[in-house]
VOSETI-499611 format. One record per atom (N, C-alpha, C): residue number from 0; x, y, z. Coordinates in Angstrom, 2 decimals. Each point is the difference from the previous one (the first is absolute). Layout:
<pts>
i, xx, yy, zz
NUM, X, Y, Z .
...
</pts>
This chain:
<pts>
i, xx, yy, zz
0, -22.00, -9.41, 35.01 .
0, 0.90, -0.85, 0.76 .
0, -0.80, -1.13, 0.61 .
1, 0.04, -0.95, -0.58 .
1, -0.37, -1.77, 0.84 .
1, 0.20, -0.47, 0.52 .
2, 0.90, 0.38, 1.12 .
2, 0.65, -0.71, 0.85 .
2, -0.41, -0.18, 1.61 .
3, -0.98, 0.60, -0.33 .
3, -0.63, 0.12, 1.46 .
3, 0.64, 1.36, 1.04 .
4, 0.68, 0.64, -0.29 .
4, 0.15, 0.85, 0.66 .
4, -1.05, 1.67, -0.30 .
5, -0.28, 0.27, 1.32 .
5, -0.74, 0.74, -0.23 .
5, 0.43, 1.97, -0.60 .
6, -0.30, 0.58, -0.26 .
6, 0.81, 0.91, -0.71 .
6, 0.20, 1.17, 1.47 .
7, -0.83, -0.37, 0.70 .
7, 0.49, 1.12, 1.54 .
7, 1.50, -0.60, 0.20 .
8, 0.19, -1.94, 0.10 .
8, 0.97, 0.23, 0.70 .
8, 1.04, -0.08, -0.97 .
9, -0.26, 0.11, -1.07 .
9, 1.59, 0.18, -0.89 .
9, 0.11, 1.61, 0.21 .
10, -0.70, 1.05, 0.04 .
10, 0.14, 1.28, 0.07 .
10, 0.82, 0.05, 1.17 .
11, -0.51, -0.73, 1.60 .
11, 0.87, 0.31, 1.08 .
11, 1.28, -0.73, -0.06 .
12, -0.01, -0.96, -1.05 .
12, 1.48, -0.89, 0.43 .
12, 0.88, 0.95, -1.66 .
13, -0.79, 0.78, -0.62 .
13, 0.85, 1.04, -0.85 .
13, 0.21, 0.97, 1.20 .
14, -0.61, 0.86, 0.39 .
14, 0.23, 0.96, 1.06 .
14, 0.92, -0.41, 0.83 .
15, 0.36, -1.34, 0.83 .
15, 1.45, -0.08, 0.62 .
15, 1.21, -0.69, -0.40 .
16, -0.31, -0.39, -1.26 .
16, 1.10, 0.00, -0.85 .
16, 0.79, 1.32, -0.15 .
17, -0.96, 0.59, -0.19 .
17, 0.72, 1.99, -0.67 .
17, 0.35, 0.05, 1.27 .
18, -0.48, 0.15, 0.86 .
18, 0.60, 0.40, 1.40 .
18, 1.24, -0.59, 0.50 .
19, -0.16, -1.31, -0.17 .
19, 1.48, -0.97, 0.23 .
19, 1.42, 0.85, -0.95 .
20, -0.73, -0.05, -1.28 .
20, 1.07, 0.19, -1.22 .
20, 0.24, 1.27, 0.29 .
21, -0.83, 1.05, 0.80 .
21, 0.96, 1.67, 0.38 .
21, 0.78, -0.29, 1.38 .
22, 0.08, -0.68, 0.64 .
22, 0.67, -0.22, 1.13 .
22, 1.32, -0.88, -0.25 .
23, -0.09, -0.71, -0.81 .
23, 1.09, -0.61, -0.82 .
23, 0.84, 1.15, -0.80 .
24, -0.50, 0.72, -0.84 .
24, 0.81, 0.59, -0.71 .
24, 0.80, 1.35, 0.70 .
25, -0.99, 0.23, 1.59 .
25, 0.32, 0.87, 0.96 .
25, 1.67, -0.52, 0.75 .
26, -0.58, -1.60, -0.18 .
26, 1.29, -0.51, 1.28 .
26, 0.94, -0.14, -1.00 .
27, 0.09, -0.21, -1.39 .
27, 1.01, -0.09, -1.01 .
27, 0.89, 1.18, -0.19 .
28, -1.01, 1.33, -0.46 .
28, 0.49, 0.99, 0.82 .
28, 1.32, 0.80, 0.77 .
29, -0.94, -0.45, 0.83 .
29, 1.36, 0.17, 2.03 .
29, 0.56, -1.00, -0.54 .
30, 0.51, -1.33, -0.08 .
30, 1.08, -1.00, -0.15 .
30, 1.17, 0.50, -1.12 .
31, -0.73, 0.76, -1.17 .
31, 1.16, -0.01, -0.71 .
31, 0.17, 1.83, -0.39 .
32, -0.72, 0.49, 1.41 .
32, 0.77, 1.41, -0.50 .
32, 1.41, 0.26, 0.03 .
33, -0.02, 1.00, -0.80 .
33, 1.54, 0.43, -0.01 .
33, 0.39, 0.72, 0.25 .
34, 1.46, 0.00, 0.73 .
34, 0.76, 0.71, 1.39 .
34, 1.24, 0.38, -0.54 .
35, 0.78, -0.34, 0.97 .
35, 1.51, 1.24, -1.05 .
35, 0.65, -1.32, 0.25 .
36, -0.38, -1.49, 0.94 .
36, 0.46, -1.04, -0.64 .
36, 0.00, -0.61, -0.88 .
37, 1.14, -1.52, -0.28 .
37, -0.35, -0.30, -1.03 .
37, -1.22, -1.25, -0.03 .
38, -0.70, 0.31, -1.30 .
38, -0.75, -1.32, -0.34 .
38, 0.21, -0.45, -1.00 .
39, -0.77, -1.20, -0.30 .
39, -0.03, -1.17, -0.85 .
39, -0.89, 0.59, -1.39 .
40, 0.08, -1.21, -1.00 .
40, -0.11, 0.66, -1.20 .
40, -1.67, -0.14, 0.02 .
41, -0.28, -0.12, 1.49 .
41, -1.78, -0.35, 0.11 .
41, -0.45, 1.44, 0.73 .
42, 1.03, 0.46, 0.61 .
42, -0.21, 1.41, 0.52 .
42, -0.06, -0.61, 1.90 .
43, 0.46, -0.52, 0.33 .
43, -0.20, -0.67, 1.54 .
43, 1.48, 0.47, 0.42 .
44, -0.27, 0.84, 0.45 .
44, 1.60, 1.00, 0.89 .
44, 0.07, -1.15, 1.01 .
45, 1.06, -0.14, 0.09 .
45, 0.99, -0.73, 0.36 .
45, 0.48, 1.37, 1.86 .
46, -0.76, -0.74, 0.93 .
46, 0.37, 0.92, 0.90 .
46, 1.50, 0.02, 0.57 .
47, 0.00, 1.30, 0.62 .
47, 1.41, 0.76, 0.89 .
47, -0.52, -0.31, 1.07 .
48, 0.51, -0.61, 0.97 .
48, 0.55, 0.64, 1.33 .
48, 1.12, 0.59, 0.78 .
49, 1.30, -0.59, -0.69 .
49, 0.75, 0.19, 0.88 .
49, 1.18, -0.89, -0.87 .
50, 1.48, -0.21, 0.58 .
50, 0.89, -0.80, -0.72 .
50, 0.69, -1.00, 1.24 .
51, -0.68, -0.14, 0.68 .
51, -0.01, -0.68, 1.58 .
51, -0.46, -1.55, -1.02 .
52, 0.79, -1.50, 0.46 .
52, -0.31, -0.95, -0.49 .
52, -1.63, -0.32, 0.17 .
53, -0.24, 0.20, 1.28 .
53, -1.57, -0.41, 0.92 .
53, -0.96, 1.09, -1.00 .
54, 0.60, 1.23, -0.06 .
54, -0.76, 1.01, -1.45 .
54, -0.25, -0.27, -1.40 .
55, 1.06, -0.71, -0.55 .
55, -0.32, -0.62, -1.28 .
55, 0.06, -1.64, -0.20 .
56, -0.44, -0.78, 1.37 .
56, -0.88, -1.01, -0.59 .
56, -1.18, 0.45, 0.70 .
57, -0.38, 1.03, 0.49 .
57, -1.35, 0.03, -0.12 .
57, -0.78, 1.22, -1.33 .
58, 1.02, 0.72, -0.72 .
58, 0.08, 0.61, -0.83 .
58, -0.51, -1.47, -1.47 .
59, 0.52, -1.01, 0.53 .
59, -0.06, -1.49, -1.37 .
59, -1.28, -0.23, -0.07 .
60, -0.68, -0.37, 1.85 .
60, -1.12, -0.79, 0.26 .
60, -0.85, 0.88, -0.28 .
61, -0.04, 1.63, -0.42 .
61, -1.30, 0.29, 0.25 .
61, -0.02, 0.43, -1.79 .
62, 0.98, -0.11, -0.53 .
62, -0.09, -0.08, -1.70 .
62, -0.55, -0.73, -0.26 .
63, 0.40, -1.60, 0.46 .
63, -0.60, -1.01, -0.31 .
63, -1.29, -0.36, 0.15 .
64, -0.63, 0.45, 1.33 .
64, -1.43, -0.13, 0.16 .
64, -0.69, 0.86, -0.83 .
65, 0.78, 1.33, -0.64 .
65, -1.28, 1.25, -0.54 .
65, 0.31, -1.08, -1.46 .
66, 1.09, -0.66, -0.68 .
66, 0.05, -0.19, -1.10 .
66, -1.41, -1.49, -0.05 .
67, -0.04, -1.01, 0.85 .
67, -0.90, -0.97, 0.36 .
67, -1.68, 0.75, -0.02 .
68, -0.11, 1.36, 0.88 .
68, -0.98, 0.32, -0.13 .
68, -0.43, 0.73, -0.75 .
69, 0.78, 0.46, -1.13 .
69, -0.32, 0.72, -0.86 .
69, -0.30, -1.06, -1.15 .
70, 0.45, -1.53, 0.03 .
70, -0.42, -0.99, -1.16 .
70, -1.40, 0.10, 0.37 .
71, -0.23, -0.44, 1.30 .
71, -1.26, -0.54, 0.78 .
71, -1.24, 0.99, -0.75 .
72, 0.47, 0.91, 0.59 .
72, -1.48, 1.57, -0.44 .
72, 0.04, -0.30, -1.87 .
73, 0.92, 0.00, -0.52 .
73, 0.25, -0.06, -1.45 .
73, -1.01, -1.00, -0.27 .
74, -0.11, -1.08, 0.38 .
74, -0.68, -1.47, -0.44 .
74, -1.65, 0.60, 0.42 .
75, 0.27, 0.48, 1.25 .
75, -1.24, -0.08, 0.33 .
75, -0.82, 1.63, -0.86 .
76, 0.69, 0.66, -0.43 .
76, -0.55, 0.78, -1.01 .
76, -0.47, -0.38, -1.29 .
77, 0.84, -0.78, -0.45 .
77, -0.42, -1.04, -1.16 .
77, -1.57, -0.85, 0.14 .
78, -0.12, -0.53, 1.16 .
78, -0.50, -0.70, 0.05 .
78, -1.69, 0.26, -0.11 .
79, 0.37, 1.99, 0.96 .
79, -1.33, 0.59, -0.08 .
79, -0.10, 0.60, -1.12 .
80, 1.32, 0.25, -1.26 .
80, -0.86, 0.39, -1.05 .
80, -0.67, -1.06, -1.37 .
81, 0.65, -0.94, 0.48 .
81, -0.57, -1.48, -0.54 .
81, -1.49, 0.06, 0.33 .
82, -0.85, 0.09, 1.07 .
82, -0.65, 0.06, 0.70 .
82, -1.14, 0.87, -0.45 .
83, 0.68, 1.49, -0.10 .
83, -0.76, 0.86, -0.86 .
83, -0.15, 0.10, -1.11 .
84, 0.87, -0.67, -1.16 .
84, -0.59, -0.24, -0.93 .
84, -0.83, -1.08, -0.18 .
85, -0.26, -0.85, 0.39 .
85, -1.03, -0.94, 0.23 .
85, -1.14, 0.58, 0.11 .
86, 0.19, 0.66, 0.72 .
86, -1.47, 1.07, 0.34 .
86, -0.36, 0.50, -1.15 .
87, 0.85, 0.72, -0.62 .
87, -0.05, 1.02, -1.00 .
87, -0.71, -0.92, -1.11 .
88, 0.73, -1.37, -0.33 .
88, -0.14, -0.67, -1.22 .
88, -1.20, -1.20, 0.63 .
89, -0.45, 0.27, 0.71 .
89, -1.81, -0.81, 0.88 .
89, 0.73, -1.09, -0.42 .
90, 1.21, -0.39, 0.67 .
90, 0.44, -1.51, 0.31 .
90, 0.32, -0.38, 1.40 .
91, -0.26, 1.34, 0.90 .
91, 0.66, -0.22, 1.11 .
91, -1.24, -1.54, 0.55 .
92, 0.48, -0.70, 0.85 .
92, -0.68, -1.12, 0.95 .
92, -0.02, -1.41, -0.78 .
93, 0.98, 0.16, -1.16 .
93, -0.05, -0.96, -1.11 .
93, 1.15, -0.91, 0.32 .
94, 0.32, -1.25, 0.24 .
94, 1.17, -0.95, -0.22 .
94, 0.48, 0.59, -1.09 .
95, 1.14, -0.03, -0.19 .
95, 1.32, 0.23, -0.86 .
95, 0.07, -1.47, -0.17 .
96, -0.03, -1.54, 0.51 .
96, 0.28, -0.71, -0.52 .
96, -0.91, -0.93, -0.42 .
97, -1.14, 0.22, 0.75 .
97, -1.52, -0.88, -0.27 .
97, -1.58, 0.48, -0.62 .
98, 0.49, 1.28, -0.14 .
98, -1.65, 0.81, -0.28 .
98, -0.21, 0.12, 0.82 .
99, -0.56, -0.57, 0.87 .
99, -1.01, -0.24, 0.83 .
99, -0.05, 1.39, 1.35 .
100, -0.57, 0.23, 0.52 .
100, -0.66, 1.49, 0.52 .
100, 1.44, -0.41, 1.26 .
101, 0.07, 0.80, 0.87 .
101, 1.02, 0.02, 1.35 .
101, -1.58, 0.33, 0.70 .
102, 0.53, -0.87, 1.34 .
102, -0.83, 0.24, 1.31 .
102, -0.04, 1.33, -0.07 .
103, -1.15, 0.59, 0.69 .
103, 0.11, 1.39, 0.77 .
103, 0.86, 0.26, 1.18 .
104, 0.33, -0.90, 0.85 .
104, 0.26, 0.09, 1.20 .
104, 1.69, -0.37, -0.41 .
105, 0.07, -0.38, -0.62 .
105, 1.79, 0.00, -0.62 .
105, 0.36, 1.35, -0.94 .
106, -0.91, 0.78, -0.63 .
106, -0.16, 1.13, -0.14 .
106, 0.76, 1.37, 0.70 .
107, -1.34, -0.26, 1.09 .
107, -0.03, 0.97, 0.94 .
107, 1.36, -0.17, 1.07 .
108, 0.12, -1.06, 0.31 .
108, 1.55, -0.37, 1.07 .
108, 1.12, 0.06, -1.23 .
109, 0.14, 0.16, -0.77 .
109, 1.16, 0.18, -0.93 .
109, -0.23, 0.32, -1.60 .
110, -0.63, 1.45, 0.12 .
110, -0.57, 0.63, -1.26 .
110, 0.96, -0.24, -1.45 .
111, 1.22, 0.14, 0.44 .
111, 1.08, -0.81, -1.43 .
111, -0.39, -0.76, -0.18 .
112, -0.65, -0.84, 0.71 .
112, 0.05, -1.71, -0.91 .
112, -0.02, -0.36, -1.25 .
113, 0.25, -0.58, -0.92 .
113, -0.22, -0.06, -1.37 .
113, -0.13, -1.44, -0.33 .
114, -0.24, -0.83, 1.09 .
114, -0.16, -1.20, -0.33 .
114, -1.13, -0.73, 1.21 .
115, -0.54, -0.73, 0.03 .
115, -0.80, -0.95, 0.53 .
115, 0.62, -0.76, 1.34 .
116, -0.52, -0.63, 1.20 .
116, 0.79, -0.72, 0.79 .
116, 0.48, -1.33, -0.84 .
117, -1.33, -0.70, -0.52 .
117, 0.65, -1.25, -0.54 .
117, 0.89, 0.17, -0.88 .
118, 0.45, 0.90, -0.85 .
118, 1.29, -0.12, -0.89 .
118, 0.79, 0.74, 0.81 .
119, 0.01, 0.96, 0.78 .
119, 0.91, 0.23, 0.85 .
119, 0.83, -1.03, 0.95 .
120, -0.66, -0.87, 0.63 .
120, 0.34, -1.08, 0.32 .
120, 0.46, -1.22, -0.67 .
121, -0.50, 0.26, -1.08 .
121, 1.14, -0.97, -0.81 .
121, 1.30, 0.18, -0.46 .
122, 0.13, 1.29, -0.29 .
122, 1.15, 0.70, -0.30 .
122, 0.74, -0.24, 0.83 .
123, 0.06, 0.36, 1.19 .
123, 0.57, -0.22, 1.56 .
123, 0.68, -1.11, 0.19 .
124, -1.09, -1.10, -0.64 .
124, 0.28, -1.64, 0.38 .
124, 1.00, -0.21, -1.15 .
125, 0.31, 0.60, -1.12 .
125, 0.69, -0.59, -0.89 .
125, 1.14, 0.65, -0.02 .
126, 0.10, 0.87, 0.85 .
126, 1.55, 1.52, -0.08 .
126, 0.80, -1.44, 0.64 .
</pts>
């Protein structure tokens, strides 16, 4: 691997990847266990409280947030196994759009990265 990263810290930024990605698949989990309510065809039970109006719009809002946070953890599972295969395939710290190596320190503050600041920032500028 040429990229300047040293192989201790891809081992520790593999080590809390795995750690991230079991706490993710922990909170995925609890969000979409299943109860004797009903859920969605994603498995996200759809909570009971009560048939009180003030009971089922808060019965809506809290579907809606587990269905939002269950995209959220989803992406961000993706993102760490993107991540680990990089590792796997000694591409991790590599631009996806330039070659060119990723900072360490953009690395380490956001181990997904798969791209560089300067093309990251261009991307940004052109969305």
């Amino acid at each position: 691997m040429d990229q300047g990263l040293k192989q201790e810290t891809i081992k520790e930024i593999e080590k809390q990847l795995l750690s991230q990605k079991k706490q993710i698949l922990d909170d995925l989990s609890d969000l979409s266990h299943k109860d004797e309510h009903e859920s969605d065809d994603r498995g996200v039970s759809f909570p009971e409280y009560g048939d009180k109006p003030d009971e089922n719009a808060q019965e809506i809002s809290d579907y809606s947030t587990n269905v939002v946070t269950e995209k959220v953890l989803e992406k961000s599972l993706a993102d760490i196994d993107g991540a680990l295969n990089r590792i796997k395939a000694k591409t991790y710290g590599i631009c996806k759009y330039c070659g060119k190596p990723i900072a360490e320190r953009r690395l380490l503050a956001r181990p997904t990265a798969n791209s560089c600041i300067s093309c990251k920032t261009e991307l940004q500028e052109n969305e």
